[in-house]
Structure formats: structure tokens, C-alpha cells
C-alpha positions, 0 to 999 in steps of 0.5 A: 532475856533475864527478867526477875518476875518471880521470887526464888528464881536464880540466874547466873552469870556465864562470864564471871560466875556471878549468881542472883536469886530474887528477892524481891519481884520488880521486873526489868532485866539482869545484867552483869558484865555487860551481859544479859544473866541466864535463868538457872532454876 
């Protein structure tokens, strides 16, 4: 489960790639493709 809780954290996309890093904290969960994303730093 990939929730954005902390600025700075990065995730990832393992279908498309696709990375995030949060920017602003909101909690709640990241999704791309339909999938839940990975937590990479």
C-alpha cells in the first residue's frame, strides 16, 4: 500500500514506469494503471 504521508517520498509505477514524488503530504493511497505504486526512496 502506497500512502503519500511524508514530503520527499518517491514511488513508482512497476507497469509504466511512471514516478511521483510527494509534494504536498494528504495521505490516501497512489494508483497508476490500476495498481497500487511502490515506495522507492
Amino acid at each position: 500500500m502506497a500512502n503519500a504521508n511524508n514530503v520527499g517520498e518517491v514511488y513508482k509505477c512497476d507497469l509504466c514506469g511512471n514516478v511521483v514524488e510527494v509534494k504536498k503530504a494528504g495521505g490516501g493511497e497512489l494508483y497508476c494503471c490500476g495498481e497500487p505504486m511502490k515506495l522507492v526512496q
